[in-house]
C-alpha beads as a LAMMPS data file, in Angstrom:
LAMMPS data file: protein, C-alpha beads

243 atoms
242 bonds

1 atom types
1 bond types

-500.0 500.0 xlo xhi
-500.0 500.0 ylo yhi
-500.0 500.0 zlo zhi

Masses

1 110.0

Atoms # bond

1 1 1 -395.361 168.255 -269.579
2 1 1 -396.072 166.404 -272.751
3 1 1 -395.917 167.299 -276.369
4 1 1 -398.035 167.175 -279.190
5 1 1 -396.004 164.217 -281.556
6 1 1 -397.708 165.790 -284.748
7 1 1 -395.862 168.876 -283.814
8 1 1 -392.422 167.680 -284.188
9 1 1 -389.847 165.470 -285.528
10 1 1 -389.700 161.865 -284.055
11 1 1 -386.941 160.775 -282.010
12 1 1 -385.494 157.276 -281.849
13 1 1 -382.438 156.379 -279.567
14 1 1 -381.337 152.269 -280.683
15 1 1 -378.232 150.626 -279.097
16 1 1 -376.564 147.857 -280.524
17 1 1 -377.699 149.573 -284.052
18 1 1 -374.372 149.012 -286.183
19 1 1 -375.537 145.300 -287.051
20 1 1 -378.162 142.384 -286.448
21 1 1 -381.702 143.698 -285.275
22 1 1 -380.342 147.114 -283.854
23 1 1 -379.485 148.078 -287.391
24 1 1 -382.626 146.950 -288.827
25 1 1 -384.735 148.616 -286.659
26 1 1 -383.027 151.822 -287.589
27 1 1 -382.944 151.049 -291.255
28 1 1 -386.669 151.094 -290.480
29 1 1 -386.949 153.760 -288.451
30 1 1 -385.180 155.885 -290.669
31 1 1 -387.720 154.926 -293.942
32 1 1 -390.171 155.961 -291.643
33 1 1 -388.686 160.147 -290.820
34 1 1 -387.576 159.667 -287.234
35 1 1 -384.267 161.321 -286.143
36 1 1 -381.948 158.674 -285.473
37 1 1 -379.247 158.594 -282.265
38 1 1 -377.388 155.618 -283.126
39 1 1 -375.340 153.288 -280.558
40 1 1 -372.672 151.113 -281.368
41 1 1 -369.026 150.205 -281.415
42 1 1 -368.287 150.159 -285.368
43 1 1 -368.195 153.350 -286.323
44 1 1 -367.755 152.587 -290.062
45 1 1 -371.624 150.677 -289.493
46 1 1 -372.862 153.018 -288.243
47 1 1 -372.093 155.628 -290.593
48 1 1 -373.416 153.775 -293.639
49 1 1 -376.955 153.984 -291.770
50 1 1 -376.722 157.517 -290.417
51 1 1 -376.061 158.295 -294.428
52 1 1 -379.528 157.423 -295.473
53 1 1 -380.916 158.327 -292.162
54 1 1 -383.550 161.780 -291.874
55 1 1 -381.382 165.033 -291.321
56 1 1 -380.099 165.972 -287.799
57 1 1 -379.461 161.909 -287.406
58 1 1 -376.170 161.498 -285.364
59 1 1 -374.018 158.643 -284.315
60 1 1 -372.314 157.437 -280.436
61 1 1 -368.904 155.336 -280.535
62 1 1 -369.804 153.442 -277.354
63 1 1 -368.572 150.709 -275.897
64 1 1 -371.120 149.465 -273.357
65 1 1 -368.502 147.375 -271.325
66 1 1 -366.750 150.925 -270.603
67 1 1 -368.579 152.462 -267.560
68 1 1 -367.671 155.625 -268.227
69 1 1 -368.405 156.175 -271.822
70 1 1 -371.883 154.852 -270.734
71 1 1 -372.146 157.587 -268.113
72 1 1 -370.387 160.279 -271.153
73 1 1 -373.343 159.022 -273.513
74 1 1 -375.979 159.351 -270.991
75 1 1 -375.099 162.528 -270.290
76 1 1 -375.059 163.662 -273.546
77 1 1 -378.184 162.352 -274.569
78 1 1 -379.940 163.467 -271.642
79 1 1 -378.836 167.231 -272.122
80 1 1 -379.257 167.379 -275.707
81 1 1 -382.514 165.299 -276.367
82 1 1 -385.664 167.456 -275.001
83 1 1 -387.579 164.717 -275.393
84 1 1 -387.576 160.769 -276.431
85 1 1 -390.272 159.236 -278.622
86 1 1 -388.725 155.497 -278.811
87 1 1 -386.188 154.121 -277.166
88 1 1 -384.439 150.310 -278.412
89 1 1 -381.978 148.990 -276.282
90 1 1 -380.518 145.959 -278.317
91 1 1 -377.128 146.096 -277.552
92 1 1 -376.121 142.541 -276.102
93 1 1 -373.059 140.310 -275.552
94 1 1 -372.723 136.864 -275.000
95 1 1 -370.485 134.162 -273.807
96 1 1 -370.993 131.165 -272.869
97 1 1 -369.289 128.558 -270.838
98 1 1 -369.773 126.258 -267.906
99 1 1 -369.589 127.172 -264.337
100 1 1 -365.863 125.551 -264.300
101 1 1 -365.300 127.721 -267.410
102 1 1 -366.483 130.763 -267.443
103 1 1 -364.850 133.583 -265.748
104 1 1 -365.881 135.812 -263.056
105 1 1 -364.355 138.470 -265.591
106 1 1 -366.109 137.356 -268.783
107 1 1 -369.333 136.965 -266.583
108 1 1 -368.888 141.231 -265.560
109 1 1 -368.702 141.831 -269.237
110 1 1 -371.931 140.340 -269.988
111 1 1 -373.902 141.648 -267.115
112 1 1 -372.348 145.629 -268.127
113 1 1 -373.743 145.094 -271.805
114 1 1 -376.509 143.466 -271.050
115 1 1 -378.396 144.730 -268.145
116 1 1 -375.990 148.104 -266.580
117 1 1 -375.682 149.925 -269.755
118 1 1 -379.410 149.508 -270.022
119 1 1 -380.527 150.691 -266.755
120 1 1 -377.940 153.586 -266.706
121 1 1 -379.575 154.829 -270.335
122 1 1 -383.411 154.966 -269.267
123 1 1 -382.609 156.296 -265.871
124 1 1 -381.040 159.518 -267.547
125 1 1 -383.792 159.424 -270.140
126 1 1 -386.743 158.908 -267.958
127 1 1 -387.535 162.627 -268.170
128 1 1 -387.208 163.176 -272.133
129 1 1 -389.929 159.909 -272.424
130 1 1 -392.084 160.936 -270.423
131 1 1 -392.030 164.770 -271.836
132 1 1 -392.718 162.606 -275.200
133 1 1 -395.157 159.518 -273.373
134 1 1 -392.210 157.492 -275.216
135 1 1 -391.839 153.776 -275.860
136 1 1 -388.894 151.745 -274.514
137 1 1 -388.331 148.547 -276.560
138 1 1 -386.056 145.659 -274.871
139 1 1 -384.356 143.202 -277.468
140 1 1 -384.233 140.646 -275.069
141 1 1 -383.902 136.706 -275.665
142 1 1 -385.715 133.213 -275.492
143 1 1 -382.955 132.791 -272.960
144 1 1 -384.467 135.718 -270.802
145 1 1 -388.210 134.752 -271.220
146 1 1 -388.600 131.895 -269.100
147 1 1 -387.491 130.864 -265.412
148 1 1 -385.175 128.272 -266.536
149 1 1 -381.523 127.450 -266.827
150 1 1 -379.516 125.693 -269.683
151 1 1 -375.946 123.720 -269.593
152 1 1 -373.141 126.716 -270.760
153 1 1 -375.130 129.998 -270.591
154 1 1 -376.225 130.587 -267.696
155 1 1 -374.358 133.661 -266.892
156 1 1 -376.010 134.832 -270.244
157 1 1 -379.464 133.313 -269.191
158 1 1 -379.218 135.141 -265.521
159 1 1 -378.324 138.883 -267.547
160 1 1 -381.648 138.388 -270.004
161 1 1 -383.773 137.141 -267.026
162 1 1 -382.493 140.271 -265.091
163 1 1 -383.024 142.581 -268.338
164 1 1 -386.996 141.402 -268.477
165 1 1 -387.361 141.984 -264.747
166 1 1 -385.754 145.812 -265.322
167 1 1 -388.935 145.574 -268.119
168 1 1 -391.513 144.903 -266.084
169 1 1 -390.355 147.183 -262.878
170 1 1 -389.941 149.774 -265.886
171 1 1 -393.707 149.217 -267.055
172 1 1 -395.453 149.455 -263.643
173 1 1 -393.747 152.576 -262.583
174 1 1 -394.248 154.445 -266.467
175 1 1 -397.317 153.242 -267.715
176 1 1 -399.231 156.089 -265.278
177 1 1 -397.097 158.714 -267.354
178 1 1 -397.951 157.353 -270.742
179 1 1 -394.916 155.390 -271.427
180 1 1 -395.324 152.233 -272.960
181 1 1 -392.348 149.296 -272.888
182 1 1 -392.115 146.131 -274.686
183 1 1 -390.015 143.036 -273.965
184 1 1 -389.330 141.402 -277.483
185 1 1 -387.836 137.751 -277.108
186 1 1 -386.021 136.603 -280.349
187 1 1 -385.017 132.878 -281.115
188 1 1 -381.861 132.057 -283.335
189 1 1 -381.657 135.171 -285.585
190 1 1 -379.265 135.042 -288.316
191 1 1 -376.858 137.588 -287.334
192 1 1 -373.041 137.787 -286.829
193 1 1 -373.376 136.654 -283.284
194 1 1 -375.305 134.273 -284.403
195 1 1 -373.052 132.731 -286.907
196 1 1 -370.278 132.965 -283.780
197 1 1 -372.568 130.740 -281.548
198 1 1 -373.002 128.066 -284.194
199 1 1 -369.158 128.513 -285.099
200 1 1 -368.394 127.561 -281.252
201 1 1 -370.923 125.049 -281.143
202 1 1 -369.173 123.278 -284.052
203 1 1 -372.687 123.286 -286.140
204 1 1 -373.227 124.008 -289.880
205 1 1 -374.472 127.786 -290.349
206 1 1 -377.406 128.168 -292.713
207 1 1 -379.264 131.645 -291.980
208 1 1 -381.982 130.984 -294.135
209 1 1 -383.648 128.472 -291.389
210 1 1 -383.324 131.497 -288.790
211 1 1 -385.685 134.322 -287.805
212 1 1 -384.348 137.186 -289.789
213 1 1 -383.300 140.370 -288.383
214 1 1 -386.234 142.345 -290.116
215 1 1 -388.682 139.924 -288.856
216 1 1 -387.471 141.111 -285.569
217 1 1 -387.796 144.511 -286.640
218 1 1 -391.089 144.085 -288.535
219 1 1 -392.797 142.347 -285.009
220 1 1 -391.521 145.792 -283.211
221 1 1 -392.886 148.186 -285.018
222 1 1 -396.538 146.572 -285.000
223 1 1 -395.951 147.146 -281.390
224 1 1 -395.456 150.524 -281.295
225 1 1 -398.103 151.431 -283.802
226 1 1 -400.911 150.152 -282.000
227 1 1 -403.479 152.760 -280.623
228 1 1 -402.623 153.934 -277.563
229 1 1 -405.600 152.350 -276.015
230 1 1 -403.611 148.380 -276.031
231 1 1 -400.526 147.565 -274.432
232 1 1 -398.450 145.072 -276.452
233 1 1 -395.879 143.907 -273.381
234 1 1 -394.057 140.712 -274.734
235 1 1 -393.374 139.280 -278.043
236 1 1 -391.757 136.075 -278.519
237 1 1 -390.494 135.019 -282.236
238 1 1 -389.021 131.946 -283.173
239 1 1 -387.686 130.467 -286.178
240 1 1 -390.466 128.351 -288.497
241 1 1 -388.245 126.090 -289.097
242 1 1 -387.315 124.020 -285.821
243 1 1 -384.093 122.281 -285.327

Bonds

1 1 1 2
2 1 2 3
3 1 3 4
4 1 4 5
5 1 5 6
6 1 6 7
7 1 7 8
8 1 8 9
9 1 9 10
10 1 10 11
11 1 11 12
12 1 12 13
13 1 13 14
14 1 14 15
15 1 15 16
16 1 16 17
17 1 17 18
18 1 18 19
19 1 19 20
20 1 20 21
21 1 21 22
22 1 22 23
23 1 23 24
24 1 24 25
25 1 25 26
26 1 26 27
27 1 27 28
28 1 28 29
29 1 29 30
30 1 30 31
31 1 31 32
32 1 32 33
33 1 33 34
34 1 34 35
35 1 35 36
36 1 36 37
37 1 37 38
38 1 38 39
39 1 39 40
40 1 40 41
41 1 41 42
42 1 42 43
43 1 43 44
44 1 44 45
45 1 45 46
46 1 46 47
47 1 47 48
48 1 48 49
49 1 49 50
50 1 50 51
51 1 51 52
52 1 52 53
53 1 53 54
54 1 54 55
55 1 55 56
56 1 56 57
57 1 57 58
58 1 58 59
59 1 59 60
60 1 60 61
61 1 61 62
62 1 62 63
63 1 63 64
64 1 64 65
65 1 65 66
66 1 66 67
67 1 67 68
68 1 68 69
69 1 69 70
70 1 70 71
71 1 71 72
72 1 72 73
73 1 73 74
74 1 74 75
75 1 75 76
76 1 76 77
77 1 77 78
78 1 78 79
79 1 79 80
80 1 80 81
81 1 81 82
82 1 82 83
83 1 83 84
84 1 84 85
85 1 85 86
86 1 86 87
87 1 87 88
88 1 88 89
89 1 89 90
90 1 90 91
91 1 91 92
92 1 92 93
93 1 93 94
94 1 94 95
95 1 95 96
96 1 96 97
97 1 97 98
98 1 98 99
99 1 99 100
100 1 100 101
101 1 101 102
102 1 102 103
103 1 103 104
104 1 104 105
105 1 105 106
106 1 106 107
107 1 107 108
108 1 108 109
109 1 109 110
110 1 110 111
111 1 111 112
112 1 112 113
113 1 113 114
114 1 114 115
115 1 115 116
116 1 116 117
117 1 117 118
118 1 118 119
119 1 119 120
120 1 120 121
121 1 121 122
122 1 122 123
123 1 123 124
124 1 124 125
125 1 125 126
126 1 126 127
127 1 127 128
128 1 128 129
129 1 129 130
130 1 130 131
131 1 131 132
132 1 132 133
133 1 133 134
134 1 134 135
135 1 135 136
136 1 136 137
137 1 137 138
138 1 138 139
139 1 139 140
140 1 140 141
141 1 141 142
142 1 142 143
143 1 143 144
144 1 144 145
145 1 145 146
146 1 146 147
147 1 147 148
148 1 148 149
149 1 149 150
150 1 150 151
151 1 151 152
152 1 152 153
153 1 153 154
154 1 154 155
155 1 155 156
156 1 156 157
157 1 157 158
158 1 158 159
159 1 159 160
160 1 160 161
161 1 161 162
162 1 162 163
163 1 163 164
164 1 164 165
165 1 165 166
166 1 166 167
167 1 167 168
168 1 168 169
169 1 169 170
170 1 170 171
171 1 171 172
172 1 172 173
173 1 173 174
174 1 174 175
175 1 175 176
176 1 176 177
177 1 177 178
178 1 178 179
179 1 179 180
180 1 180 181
181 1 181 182
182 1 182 183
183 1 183 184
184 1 184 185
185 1 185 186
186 1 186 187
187 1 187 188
188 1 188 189
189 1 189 190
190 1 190 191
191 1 191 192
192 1 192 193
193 1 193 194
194 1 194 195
195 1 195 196
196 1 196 197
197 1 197 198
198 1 198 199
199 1 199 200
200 1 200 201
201 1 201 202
202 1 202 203
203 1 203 204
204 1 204 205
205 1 205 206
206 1 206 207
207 1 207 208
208 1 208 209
209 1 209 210
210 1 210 211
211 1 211 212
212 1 212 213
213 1 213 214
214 1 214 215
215 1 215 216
216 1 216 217
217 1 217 218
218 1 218 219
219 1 219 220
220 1 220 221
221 1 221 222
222 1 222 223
223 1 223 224
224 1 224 225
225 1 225 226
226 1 226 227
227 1 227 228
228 1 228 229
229 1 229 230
230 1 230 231
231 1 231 232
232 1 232 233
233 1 233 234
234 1 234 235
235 1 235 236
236 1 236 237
237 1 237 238
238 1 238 239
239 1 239 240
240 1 240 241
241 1 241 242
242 1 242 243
């Protein structure tokens, strides 16, 4: 059964939201009256947002490498949210490293953040977005967008090809219900992990030639306003300025 959206609050569920794009998305979210259910590690973050956030806003300490504090938060959501108008799943790790590098170990870690947590999430709330016809959002990657490999990432580059193929199963088995999803495939974004992957790479940081996190967020939520008669089902950003 679905319910009428001008008869209620909005409901927005973002992982990943205590820095980078999660946290602009909910800075946005929040100007705009939805209920926030934040997602993150750093508690401290994600307090400063939930203070400006709508009333009835509330905050998760998860850590999405922790099976069962994924399964604890899914459970919780799922019992206490009646019904889901958007969910973001930006939460995302990465490491790179060479196939003589890279751990088995460090490869887990990335494929639990990156593409587990996320399935284990929308399975529990399949039911509250469809009561809502929801929107499921996927901050994915340049690395996930195209069927190709790169030297030193791809353990990274096989968890964001397997998040946009969890997408697009998503989309043809939801779309019938009124459930829209979206892929969104950043380049370089001037975040924190972004300023560690230029650290490691030994190049000069200078965030004002990257996409900026509220371009990212700006780009998503032209998505989800358009009518419900369109379909926007991938959006690929990259910085203006090319290396």
């Amino acid at each position: 059964m679905t319910v009428d959206p001008d008869s209620r609050r909005r409901t927005v569920v973002i992982t990943g939201s205590s820095s980078g794009i999660g946290r602009s998305l909910a800075l946005e979210f929040g100007r705009r009256g939805y209920v926030l259910h934040l997602v993150g590690r750093n508690i401290a973050s994600l307090d400063r947002v939930q203070a400006g956030a709508p009333a009835g806003s509330r905050v998760y300490n998860v850590d999405f490498q922790e099976t069962a504090e994924v399964a604890r938060l899914s459970g919780e959501l799922s019992a206490g949210l009646p019904g889901v108008d958007v969910l973001v799943c930006s939460a995302g790790l990465f490491a790179a490293g060479s196939f003589d590098t890279l751990t088995v170990a460090e490869f887990d870690r990335q494929w639990l953040v990156n593409v587990r947590a996320p399935y284990v999430l929308i399975q529990a709330l399949l039911p509250a977005l469809r009561a809502f016809q929801g929107q499921v959002v996927f901050i994915n990657s340049l690395a996930g967008q195209g069927m190709h490999g790169a030297p030193r990432i791809s353990a990274y580059t096989a968890t964001k090809q397997a998040l946009r193929a969890l997408a697009d199963g998503l989309r043809a088995e939801v779309n019938d219900d009124g459930v829209r999803v979206l892929s969104v495939f950043p380049g370089r974004t001037a975040t924190a992990m972004q300023e560690g992957i230029h650290g490691r790479e030994g190049k000069a940081y200078h965030p004002e030639h990257l996409l900026q996190p509220e371009d990212v967020a700006m780009a998503v939520m032209a998505a989800l306003d358009m009518p419900r008669t369109a379909e926007l089902t991938d959006i690929i950003l990259r910085p203006m300025r090319k290396a």
